[in-house]
N, C-alpha and C positions, 0 to 999 in steps of 0.2 A: 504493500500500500504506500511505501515512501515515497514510489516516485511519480507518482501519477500529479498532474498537475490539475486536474481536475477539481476545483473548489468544492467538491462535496467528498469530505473525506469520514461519512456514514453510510448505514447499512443500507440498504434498498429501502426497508419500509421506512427508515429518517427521513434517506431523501425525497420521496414521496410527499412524505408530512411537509416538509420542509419549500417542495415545488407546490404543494396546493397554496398559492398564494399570489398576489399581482402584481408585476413586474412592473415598475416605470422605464419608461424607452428612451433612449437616447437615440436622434434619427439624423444620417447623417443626408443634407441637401445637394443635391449635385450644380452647377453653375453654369446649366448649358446656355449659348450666347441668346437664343431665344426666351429667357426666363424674365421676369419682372425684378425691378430693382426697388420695389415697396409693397408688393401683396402682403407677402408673408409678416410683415411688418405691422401693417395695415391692419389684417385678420386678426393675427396671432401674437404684434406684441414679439416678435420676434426680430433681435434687431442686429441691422448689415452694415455696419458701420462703413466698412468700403465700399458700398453701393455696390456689390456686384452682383451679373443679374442670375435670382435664386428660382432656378428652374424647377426644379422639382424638391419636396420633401418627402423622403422612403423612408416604409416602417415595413420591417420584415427581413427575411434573412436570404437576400441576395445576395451573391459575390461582389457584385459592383458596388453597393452599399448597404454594408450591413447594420440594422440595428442595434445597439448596445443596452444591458441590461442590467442592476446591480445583483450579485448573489453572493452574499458574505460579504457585503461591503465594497466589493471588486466590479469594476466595469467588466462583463463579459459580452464579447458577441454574442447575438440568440442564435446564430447557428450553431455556437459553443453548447451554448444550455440544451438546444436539441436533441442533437448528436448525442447517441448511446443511449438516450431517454424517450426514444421516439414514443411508446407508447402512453408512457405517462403525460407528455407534454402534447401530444397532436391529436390521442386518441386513437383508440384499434383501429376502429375502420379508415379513417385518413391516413395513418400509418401503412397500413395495409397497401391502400390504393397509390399511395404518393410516393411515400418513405420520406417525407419534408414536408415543409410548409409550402401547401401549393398555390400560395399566393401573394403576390407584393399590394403592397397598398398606397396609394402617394397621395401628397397635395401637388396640385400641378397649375402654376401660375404662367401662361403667356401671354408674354407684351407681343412676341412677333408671331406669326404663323410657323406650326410644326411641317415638315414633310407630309405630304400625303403619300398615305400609310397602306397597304393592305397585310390581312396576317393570314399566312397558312392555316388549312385547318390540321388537326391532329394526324391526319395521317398523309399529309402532303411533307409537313414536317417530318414524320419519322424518313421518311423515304426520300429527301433534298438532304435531312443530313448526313443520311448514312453516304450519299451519292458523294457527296463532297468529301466525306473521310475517307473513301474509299481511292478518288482523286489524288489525296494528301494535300487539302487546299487547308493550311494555316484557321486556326479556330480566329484568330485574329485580325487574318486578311480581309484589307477595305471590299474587297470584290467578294466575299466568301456573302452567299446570300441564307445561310442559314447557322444560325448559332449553337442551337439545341435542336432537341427533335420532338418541341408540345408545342400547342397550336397557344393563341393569346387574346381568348377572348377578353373582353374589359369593359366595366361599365363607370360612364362618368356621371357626377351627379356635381351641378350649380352653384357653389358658391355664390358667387358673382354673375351678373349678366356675363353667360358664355358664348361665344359663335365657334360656330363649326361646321364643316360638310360633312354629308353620311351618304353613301348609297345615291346610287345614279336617280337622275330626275327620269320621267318617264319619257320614251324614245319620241314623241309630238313634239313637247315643253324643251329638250336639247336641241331640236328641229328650229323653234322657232326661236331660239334665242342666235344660234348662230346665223341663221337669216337674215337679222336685226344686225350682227356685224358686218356680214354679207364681206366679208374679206374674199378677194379676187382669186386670191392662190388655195385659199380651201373650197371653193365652188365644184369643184370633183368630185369630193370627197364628201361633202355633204350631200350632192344630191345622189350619191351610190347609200350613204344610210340612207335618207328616204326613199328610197324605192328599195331598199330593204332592211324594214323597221321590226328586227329580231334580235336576238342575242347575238347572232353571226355578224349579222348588220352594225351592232352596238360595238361589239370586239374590233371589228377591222376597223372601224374609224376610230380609235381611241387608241389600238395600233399606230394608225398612221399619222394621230396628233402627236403623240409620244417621240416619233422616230421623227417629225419635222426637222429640217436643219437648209442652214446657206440663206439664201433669199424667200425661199416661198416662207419660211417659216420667221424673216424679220419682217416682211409683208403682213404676213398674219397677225402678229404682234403689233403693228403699227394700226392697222384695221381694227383691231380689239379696244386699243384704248383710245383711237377717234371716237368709237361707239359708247364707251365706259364714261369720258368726259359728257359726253352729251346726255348721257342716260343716268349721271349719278344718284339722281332722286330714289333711283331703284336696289333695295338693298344686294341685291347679285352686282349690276354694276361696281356699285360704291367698293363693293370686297374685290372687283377687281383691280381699281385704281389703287386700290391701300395696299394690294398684294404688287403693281408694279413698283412701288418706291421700296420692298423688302427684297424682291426677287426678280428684277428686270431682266430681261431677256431669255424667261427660264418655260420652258411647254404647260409647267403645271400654272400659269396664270389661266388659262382656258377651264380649269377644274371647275368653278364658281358656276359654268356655263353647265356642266357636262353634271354635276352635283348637286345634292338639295342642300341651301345654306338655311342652316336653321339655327336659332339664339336662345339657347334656354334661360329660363328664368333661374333666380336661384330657389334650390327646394326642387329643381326637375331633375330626372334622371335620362339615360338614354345607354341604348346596348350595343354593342359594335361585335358583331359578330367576322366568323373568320369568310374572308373570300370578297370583302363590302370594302372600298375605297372611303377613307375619311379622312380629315384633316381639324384639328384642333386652330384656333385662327387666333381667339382671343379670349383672355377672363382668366379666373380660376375659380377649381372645381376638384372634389376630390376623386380621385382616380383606383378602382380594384381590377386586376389584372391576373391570369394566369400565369406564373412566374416562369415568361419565357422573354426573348429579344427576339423574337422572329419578325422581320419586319421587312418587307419588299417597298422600295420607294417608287411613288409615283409623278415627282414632281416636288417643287420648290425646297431643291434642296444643292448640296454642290456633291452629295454623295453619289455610289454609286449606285447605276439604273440597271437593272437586268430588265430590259422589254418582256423576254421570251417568258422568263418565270414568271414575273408579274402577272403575264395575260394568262398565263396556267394556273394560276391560285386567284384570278379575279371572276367574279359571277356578273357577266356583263345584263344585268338583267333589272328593272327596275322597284327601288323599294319607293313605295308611296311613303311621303312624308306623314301620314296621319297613324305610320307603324312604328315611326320612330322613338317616340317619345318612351318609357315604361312607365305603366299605371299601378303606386304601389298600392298592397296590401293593406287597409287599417286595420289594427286590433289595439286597443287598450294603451291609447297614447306611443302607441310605436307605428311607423310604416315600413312594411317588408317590400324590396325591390327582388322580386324572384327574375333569375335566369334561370336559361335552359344550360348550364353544365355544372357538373358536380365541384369545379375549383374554389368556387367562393359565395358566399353570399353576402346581402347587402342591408343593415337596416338601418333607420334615423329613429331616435328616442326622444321626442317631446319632453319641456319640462317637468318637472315629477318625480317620483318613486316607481323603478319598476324591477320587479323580481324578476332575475337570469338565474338560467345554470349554463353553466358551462360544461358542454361535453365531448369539444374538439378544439384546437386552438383559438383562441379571436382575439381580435386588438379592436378597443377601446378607444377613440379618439372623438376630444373634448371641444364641438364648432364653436358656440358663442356664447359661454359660460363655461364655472367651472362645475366639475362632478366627483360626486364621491363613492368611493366602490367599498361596499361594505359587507364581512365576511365574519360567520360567527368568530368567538375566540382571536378579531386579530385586529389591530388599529387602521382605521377606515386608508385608503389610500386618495389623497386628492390628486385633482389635477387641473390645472385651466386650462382653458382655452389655447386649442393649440397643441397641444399635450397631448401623450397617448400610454394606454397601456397593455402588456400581455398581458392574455390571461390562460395558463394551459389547462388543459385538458383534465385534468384531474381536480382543480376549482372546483368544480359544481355548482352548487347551488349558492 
């Protein structure tokens, strides 16, 4: 037993005793260039003394940023606390199915537009990574388009007035917006989608926006924002004029056109499933995600573009805007945000007193107040606003 470095140096049934209990998190923020330089601040009271901009905030036990936890008084990562405890901390069955925590959780603050994104599903993934190991293409290589092999679904939920695209507009409504640009060098190409307005139809022209380049494609881009300045009043235009001064000269400006732009309130949710083009524009909002990086870029970005895969994991087909939204659950001062995959679930707790058990891992995170988490035999745990905390699996009630 000397050498183990392990902070719990009891028996099993100790450390048990010992884990039923709630952890305060330490979460660390990543600084991608796209992130706000006062949300987090703003919200949370969280403050960035060098203005830099705070892209995201992760709680959960990723590689790239793991959350820290106290146990014995000792900052540990939670993938530390995990590891070797899986049962105790995540639960049989998620233990079982997962063998980790199969889900990251972020606060995600954009001042500038994200890449549009599409994500594999689970078994596009297994079979792109095995392809590329198999290759020897670097786990870290820019070109490498698959990182793991789990698909990513994710649902976001409002803070803030959020903008975003989901899922193509319906094949008429794309029709008639790029008519309204009526750029000289796509006139091909749009009237081959109209006169065939299918998923075949939808793929090749989103193909051949993607692959534009030389002149027809600064033509187009000149056409787009003749049409965008004049048409600002309109909020598709407006997102594309605010998307030329971030990403000028780049094919995903046309997304806006091709995409349902839609602004949730805060308090909405919305689900992004795998194979649906989105892009995150602006706001923040808290973000749950299957804990994967798989992520194929469609535009406004300087990374790189795999066309071919993209168009093999993209579902060229139309989601009506009126699908988008999710309509949570009420029950008893909480709303349940249900998906369709067994990675995560989603709820929001109204002010109040509400009795939980705990009987798989969750994390705890505290919007616009503070809360207190109280458990027989042991000193309440607070938290503000901002704040977050585990709770494993063996908790309960």
């Amino acid at each position: 037993d000397t050498f183990r470095t392990s902070p719990f140096h009891h028996h099993h049934e100790m450390s048990i005793m010992y884990l039923s209990t709630a952890f305060l998190m330490r979460n660390p923020i990543q600084e991608y260039d796209w992130g706000s330089r006062d949300a987090l601040t703003r919200l949370f009271g969280i403050t960035n003394p060098e203005r830099k901009p705070q892209a995201e905030l992760w709680m959960g036990a990723h590689p790239n940023g793991c959350s820290q936890v106290e146990v014995a008084g000792l900052p540990t990562p939670l993938s530390e606390l995990i590891a070797g405890r899986g049962v105790a901390i995540l639960g049989e069955s998620t233990y079982a199915r997962f063998g980790g925590l199969p889900f990251l959780f972020k606060v995600l603050c954009a001042e500038k537009a994200l890449s549009i994104q599409v994500h594999p599903s689970k078994a596009q993934a297994e079979a792109g990574f095995a392809r590329e190991v198999a290759e020897g293409i670097a786990i870290d290589a820019p070109y490498r388009n698959y990182r793991d092999d789990n698909h990513k679904p994710e649902l976001v939920f409002a803070l803030t007035p959020y903008q975003s695209m989901n899922g193509f507009r319906d094949f008429a409504a794309i029709l008639v917006l790029f008519e309204r640009v009526a750029a000289a060098s796509l006139a091909p190409l749009v009237e081959a989608f109209a006169a065939d307005q299918s998923e075949g139809g939808l793929a090749r022209f989103f193909r051949a926006l993607l692959t534009l380049e030389g002149e027809s494609k600064e033509t187009a881009l000149a056409a787009l924002r003749v049409c965008a300045e004049r048409d600002r009043q309109d909020e598709t235009f407006a997102l594309v004029l605010d998307l030329f001064t971030q990403y000028p000269g780049d094919v995903g400006l046309f997304a806006p056109l091709l995409l349902n732009v839609v602004t949730l309130h805060p308090g909405q949710a919305m689900y992004l499933d795998a194979g649906t083009p989105h892009a995150y524009v602006h706001g923040t909002g808290l973000e749950i995600m299957a804990n994967s990086d798989n992520v194929l870029r469609a535009g406004l970005t300087a990374k790189h573009l795999d066309v071919d895969e993209l168009l093999a994991c993209t579902k060229c087909r139309p989601k009506p805007v009126e699908t988008l939204l999710i309509s949570p659950r009420a029950e008893e001062g909480a709303q349940h945000f249900d998906v369709p995959v067994p990675d995560f679930t989603f709820s929001v707790y109204g002010e109040g007193e509400h009795r939980l058990v705990t009987t798989s891992a969750e994390i705890l995170f505290a919007i616009n107040g503070s809360l207190s988490l109280h458990r027989d035999g042991q000193p309440p745990l607070v938290l503000d606003r901002g704040q977050s905390a585990f709770l494993p699996a063996c908790l309960g009630p």
